[in-house]
C-alpha positions, -999 to 999 in steps of 0.1 A, spaced: -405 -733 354 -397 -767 371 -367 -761 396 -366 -796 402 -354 -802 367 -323 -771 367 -290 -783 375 -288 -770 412 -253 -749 406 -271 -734 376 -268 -696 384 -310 -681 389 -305 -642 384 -336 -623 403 -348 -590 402 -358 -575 437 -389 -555 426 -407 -586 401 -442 -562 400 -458 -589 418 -466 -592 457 -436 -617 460 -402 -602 460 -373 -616 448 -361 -624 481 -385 -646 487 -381 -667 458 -345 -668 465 -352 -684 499 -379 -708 482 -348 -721 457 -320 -725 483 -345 -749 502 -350 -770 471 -308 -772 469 -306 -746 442 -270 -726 454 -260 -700 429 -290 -678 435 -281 -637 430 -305 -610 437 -299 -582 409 -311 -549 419 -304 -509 420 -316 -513 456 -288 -506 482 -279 -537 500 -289 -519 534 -324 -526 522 -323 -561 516 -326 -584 543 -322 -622 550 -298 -625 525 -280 -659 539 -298 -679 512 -281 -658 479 -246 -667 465 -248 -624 462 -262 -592 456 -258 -576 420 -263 -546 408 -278 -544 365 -244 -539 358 -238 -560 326 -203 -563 334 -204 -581 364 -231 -602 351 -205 -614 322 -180 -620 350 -198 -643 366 -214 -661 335 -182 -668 320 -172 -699 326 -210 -710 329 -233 -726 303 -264 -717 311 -279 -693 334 -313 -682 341 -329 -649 348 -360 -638 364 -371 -602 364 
């Protein structure tokens, strides 16, 4: 994926856990220095275990319903995970 070429208000949907030895944290930190700003991190993890969290727009649960909240007045979205 070439970040350079997403709108930068273009909500990025991560998972936490991606089963690699980068968390999803860390990518969110990589996007918000390239000027990306609607990063979420989407977890079942308790927020208590996240930390350095000043570079995501918020912390999600899966919870389709919030997802849909968020995403509707959006046309595009992508999702890592």
């Amino acid at each position: 994926m070439d970040s350079a070429a997403l709108n930068k208000t273009t909500p990025i949907f991560l998972d936490s856990n991606l089963g690699t030895e980068t968390r999803g944290e860390v990518w969110a930190s990589k996007l918000r220095k390239m000027g990306h700003s609607e990063i979420y991190l989407a977890t079942s993890n308790s927020r208590d275990s996240i930390s350095n969290t000043e570079h995501l727009k918020g912390i999600i649960g899966k919870n389709p319903t919030v997802l849909r909240q968020i995403l509707k007045s959006k046309d595009e979205y992508i999702a890592i995970g």
